[in-house]
N, C-alpha and C positions, 0 to 999 in steps of 0.2 A: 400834899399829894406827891411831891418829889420824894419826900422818906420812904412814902409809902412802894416807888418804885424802885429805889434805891437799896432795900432793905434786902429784898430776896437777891439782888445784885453782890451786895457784900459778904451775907452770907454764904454764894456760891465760890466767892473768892478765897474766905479763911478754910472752907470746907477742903478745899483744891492744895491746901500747902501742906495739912496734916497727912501722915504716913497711915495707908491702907494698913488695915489690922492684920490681917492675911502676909504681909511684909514683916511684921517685928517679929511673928511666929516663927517664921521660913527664916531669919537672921539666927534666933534661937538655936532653926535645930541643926543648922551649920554650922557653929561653934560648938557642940555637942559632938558632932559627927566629927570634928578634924579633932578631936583630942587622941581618938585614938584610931590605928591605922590599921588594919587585914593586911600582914605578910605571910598567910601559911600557903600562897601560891607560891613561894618564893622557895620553899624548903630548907631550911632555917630551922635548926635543934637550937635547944639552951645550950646544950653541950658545942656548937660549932662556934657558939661569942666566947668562950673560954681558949677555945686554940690562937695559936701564936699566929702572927697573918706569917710571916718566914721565919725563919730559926737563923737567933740571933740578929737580927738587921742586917743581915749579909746583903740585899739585896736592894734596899730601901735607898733610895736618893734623894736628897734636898739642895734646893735650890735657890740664891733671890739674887739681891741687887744691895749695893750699900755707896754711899758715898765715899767721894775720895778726898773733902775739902775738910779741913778742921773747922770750917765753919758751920756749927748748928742750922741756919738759917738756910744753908746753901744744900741739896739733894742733886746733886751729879749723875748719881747713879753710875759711877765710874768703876766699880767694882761688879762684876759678874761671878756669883761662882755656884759651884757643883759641887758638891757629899755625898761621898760615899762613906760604907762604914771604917774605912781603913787609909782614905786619900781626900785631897780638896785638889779643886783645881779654881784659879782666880785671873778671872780676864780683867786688865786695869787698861782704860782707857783715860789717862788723868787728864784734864781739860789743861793744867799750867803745864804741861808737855806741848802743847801745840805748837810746831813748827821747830822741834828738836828733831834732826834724823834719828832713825831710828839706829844707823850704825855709831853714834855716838852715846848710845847709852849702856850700862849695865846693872844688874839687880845680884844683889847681896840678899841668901835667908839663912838667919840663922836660926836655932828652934823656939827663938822669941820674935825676931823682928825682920820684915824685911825691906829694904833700902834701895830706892832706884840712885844711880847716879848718870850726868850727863858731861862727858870730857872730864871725867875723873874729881867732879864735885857732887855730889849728897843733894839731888836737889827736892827726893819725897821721900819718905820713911813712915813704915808703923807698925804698932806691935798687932802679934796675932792673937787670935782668938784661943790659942791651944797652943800647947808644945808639938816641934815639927822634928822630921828627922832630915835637919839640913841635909845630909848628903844624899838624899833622896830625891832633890830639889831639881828637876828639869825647867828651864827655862826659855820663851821663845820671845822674838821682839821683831814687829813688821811693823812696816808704814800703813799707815790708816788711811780711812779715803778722805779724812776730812782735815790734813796733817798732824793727827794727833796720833801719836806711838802707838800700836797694840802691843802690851806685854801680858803674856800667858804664864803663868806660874802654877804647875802642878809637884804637889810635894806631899810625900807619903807622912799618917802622923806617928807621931812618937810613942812604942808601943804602950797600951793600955791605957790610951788618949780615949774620951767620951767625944758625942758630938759636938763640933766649935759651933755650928748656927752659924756659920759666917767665917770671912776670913780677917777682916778687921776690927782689933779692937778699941785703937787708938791711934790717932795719926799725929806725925810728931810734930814738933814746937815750930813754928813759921820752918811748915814739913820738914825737918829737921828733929832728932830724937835726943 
């Protein structure tokens, strides 16, 4: 007698887990439907994917972050910079500066490498991403709010320089080059 009430119980249970048909259909024709998109509200020729978005990359900017430790493991994010097609500019905020005045330092570029020092010792260095036109080379250095230097280095590239993607490309040997 128990199975016998039991029976219509458990089949309303397995019944309850399986996926309405009506369901798998409507999954179907959603993945159907998002392959492909309607843009001719947008007015969009073939001919408009062919043109250049500006002429020559005059006006295109890139952007990121990179470390400033020779260590792999270590992402500081101490390097900030900016591309343009013809100039970089690179904010260093180096963590082993912390608590160097800022009037005791100076940066050295030359069109491979550039060298912080502090009281006239070398104490971070690295090579760049690209050849630079040192004499191009503007330099600023202020106290940070957290005692760590800000130094700004904007520096024109060296003509018929490509995009560096960055401004460091190797940082020197116990920072040192």
């Amino acid at each position: 007698m128990a199975a016998r009430l039991l029976a219509p119980l458990l089949l309303g249970v397995a019944t309850s887990f399986a996926p309405p048909q009506h369901a798998t259909r409507h999954t179907h024709a959603l993945r159907r439907a998002s392959s492909s998109v309607d843009v001719a509200d947008l007015g969009v020729t073939m001919e408009d994917l062919d043109k250049s978005l500006v002429e020559d990359g005059a006006s295109i900017v890139t952007e990121g972050y990179e470390s400033t430790s020779r260590e792999p493991t270590v992402a500081d994010d101490g390097c900030a910079w900016t591309e343009s097609k013809d100039s970089l500019e690179a904010v260093l905020t180096i963590p082993g500066l912390r608590g160097q005045p800022s009037g005791s330092l100076a940066v050295d570029v030359t069109p491979t490498t550039c060298t912080v020092s502090s009281f006239g010792f070398a104490v971070w260095s690295c090579v760049l991403r690209g050849r630079a036109d040192a004499e191009s080379a503007v330099v600023g250095i202020r106290d940070g709010d957290d005692l760590t230097p800000v130094i700004t280095v904007c520096v024109d590239k060296a003509p018929g320089s490509q995009r560096w993607g960055g401004f460091i490309a190797d940082i020197g040997e116990d920072s040192l080059l």
